[in-house]
C-alpha positions as CSV (number, residue, x, y, z in Angstrom):
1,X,-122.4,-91.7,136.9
2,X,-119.1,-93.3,136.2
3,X,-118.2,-95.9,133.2
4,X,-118.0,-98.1,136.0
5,X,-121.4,-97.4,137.4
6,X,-123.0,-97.6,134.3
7,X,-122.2,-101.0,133.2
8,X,-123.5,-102.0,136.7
9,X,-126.6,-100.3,136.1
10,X,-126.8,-102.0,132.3
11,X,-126.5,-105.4,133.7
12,X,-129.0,-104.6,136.4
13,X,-131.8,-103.2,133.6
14,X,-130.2,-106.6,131.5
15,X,-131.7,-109.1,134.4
16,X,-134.8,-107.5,134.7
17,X,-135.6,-107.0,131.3
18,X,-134.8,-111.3,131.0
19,X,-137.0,-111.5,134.0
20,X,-140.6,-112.1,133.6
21,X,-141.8,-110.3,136.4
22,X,-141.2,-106.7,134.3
23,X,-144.6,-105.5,132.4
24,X,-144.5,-103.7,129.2
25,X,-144.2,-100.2,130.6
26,X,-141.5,-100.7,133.0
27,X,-139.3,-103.0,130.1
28,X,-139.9,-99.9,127.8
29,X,-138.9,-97.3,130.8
30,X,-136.1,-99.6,131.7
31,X,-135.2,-100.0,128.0
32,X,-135.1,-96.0,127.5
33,X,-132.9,-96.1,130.3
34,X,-130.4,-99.0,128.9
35,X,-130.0,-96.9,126.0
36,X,-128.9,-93.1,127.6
37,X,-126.5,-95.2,129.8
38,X,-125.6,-97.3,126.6
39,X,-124.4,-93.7,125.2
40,X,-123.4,-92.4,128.2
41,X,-120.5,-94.9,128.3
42,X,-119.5,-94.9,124.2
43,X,-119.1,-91.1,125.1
44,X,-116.8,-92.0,127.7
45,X,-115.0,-94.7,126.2
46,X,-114.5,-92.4,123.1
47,X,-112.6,-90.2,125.3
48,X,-110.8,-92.6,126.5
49,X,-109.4,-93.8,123.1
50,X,-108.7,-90.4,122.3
51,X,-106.3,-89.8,125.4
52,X,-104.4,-93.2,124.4
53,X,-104.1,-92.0,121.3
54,X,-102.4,-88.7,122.3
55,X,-99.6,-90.9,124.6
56,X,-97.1,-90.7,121.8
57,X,-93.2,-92.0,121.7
58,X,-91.0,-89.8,122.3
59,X,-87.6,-90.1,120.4
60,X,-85.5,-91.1,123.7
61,X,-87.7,-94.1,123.9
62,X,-89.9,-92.1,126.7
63,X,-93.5,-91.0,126.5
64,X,-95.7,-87.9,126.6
65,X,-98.8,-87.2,127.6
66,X,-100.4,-84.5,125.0
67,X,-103.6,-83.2,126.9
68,X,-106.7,-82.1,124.7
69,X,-109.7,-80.0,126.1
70,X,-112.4,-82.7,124.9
């Protein structure tokens, strides 16, 4: 699932956990889920910092694009 994907899917899970129609198994199911996309995207946004971290200045006022097996 992308980053994309998964904040769709958080905001879904948000609504019907603020919804009253969910009973106490499905808010705990839906809750379970929340939290595996919740560190699903950190993971990907972690990555993501880490590639902008690696575009460094080059001394001609360029940049570079260091790749990193993550």
């Amino acid at each position: 699932m992308t980053f994309e994907k998964s904040l769709r899917r958080l905001d879904e899970i948000m609504a019907a956990l603020e919804g009253e129609q969910v009973g106490l198994d499905a808010s705990l199911k839906l809750f379970e889920e929340g939290i595996e996309l919740l560190r699903a995207a950190s993971t990907e946004l972690d990555k993501a910092e880490t590639k902008v971290q690696m575009l460094l200045e080059k001394s001609d006022g360029g940049f570079e694009l260091r790749e990193m097996d993550l």
